[in-house]
C-alpha positions in Angstrom: 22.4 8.7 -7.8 24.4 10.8 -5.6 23.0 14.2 -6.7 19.6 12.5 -6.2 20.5 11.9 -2.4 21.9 15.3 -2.5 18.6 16.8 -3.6 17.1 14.4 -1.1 19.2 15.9 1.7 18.7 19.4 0.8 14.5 19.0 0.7 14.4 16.8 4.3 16.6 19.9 6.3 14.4 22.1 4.1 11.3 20.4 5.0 12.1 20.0 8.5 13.4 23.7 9.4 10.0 24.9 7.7 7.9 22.8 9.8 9.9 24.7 12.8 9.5 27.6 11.8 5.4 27.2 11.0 5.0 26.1 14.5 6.8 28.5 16.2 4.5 31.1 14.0 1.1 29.6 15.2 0.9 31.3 18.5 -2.9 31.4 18.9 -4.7 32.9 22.2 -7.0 30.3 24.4 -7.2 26.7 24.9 -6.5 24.6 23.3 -3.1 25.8 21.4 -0.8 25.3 18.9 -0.8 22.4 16.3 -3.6 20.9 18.0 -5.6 24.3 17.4 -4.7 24.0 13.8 -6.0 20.2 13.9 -8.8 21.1 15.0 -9.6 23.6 12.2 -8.7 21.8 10.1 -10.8 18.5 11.3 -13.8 20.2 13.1 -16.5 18.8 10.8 -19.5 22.0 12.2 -19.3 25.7 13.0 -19.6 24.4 16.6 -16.2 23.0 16.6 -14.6 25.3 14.1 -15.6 28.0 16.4 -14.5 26.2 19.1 -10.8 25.7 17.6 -10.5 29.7 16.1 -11.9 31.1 19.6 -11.6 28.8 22.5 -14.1 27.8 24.9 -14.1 31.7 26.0 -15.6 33.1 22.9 -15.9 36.8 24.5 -12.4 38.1 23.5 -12.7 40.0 20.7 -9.6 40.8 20.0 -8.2 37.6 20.7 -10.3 36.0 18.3 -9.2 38.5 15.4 -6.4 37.7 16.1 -6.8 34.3 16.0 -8.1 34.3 13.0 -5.4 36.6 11.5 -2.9 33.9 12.9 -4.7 30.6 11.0 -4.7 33.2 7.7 -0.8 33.4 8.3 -0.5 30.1 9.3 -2.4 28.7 5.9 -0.5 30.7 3.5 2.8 29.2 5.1 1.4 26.1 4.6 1.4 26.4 0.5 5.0 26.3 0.5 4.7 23.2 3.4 3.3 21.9 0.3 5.8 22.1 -2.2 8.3 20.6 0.3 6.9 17.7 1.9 5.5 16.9 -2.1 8.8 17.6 -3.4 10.6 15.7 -0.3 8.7 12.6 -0.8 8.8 12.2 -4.5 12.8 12.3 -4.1 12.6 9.4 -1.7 10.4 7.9 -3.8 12.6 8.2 -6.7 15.5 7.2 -4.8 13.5 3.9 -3.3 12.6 2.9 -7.3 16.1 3.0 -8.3 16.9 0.7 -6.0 14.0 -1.8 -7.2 11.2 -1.3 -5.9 9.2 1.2 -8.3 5.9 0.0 -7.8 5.7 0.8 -4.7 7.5 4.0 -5.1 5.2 4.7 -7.4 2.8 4.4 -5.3 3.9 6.7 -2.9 4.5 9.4 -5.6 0.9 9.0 -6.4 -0.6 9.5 -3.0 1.6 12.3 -2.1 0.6 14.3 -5.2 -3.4 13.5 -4.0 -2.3 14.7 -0.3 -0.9 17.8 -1.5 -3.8 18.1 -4.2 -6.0 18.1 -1.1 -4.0 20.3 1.3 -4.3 23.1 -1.4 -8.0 22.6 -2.1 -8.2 22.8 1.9 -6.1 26.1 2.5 -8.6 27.5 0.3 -11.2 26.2 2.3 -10.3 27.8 5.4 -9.6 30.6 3.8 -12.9 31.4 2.8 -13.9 30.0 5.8 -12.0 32.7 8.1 -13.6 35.5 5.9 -17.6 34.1 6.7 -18.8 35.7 10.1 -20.3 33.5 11.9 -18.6 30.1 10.5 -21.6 27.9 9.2 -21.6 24.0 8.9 -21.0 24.3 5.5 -17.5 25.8 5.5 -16.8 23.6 8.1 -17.7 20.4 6.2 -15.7 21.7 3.4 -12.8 22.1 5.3 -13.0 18.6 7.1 -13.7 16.8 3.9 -10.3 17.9 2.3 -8.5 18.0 4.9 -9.5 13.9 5.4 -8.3 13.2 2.2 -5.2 14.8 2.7 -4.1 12.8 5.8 -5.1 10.1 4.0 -3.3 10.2 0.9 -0.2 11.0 3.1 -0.1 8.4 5.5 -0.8 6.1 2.6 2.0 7.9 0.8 4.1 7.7 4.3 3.1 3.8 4.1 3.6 2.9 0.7 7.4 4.8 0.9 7.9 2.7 3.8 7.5 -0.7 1.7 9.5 0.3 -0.8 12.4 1.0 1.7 11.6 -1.8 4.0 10.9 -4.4 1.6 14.2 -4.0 -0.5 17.1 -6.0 0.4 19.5 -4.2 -1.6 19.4 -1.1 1.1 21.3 -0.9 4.4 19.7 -2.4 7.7 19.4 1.5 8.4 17.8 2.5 5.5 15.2 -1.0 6.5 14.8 0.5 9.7 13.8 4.1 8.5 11.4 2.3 6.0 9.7 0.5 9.0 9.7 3.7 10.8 7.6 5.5 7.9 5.7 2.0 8.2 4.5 2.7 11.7 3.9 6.1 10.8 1.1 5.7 8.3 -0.7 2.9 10.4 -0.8 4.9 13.4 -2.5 7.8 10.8 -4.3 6.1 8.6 -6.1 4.8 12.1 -6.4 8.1 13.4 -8.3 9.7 10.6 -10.1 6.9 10.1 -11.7 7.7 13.6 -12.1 11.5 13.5 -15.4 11.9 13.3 -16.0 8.9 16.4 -13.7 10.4 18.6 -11.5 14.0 17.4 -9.0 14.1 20.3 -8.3 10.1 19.5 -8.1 11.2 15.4 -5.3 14.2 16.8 -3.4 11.9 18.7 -3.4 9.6 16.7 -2.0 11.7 13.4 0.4 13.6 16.2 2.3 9.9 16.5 2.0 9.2 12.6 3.4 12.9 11.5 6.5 12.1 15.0 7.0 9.3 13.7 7.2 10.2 9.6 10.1 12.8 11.3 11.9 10.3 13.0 11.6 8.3 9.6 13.1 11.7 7.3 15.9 12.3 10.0 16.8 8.7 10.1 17.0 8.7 5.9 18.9 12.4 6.6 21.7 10.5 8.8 21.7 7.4 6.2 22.0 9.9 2.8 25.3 11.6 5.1 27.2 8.9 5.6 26.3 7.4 2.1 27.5 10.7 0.4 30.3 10.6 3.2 31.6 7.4 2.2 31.0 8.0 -1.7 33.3 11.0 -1.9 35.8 9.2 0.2 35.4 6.7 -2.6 35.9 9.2 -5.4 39.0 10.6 -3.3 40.9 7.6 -2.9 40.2 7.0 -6.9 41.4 10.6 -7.9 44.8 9.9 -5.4 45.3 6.2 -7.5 45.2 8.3 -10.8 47.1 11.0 -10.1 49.7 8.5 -8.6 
């Protein structure tokens, strides 16, 4: 259990420092910028808006929008090892939340999280080949949309589902509770958001903004929890090595 938590650990600083380090990469020219841009590549479901997110509204730069394409390129590849950690991040909670008791649930979450990151892949190749067609058609659009809907879902369902298995189990600390209704929150306020994308995209983007804030608040919350549990465990097995060596 404790080299589970450790793994756990390792994958959330991991996860989170790779996150950093993605959006401080995606420095794209025009309005509107940064993770938002990406969103809206990501969600624009017709060359109209996946224009509008590669180039801006001022679509007579160029250079700019070379570049801004050369930046999404970057930006996607990054993303494949996003992949790997968020997949690999969320499975250890899971595991960690069914040896505790509640493995359907956890179970559950494993599931979706494999779909989402099934999905995320199948999109990166997507936009991809959509950054290499000149100009962007509806269809490469709709391609990219369509996965990249089933990945939100899948994850906030994942982000929902992990949440229950914390939250729900009685034999965890009020903390660990609290973090589960945290990840709770998280996929309700993104499962409503994507839901909505294609009524109202800035409502879908704001909406998945407070579900992926609040599914960090939820990892660093778990982060501090599996510290002082590993804290207090090795005290544990200190005090025990003292009383035998006594």
């Amino acid at each position: 259990m404790r080299k589970a938590e450790k793994i756990s650990s390792i994958l959330i600083l991991a996860l989170i420092g790779w996150a950093i380090i993605m959006l401080l990469a995606t420095d794209l020219q025009f309005e509107p910028i940064g993770s938002k841009r990406i969103l809206r590549v990501e969600l624009g479901s017709d060359a109209a808006a996946l224009n509008t997110a590669v180039a801006g509204r001022d679509q007579t730069d160029a250079p700019g929008v070379v570049n801004n394409i050369g930046i999404v390129k970057r930006n996607t590849y990054m993303d494949f090892l996003f992949i790997v950690l968020y997949w690999s991040t969320v499975v250890s909670l899971s595991y960690l939340a069914g040896r505790l008791g509640k493995r359907f649930l956890a179970c559950c979450a494993g599931i979706s999280i494999a779909l989402a990151a099934v999905s995320d892949i199948w999109e990166n190749r997507a936009i991809l080949l959509a950054m290499n067609v000149k100009p962007f058609t509806d269809q490469v659009a709709v391609d990219i949309s369509t996965f990249s809907q089933w990945k939100w879902v899948f994850f906030f369902l994942a982000a929902l589902f992990l949440g229950l298995a914390v939250a729900l189990n009685k034999r965890v600390s009020q903390m660990r509770r609290v973090s589960g209704g945290v990840f709770i929150v998280s996929g309700l306020f993104g499962i409503l958001g994507i839901t909505r994308y294609r009524v109202s995209l800035d409502f879908a983007m704001g909406m998945i903004g407070i579900g992926t804030l609040l599914f960090s608040a939820g990892l660093l919350l778990t982060l501090w929890k599996l510290y002082h549990s590993l804290k207090e465990l090795n005290h544990v097995h200190s005090v025990e090595q003292d009383v035998v060596h006594a």
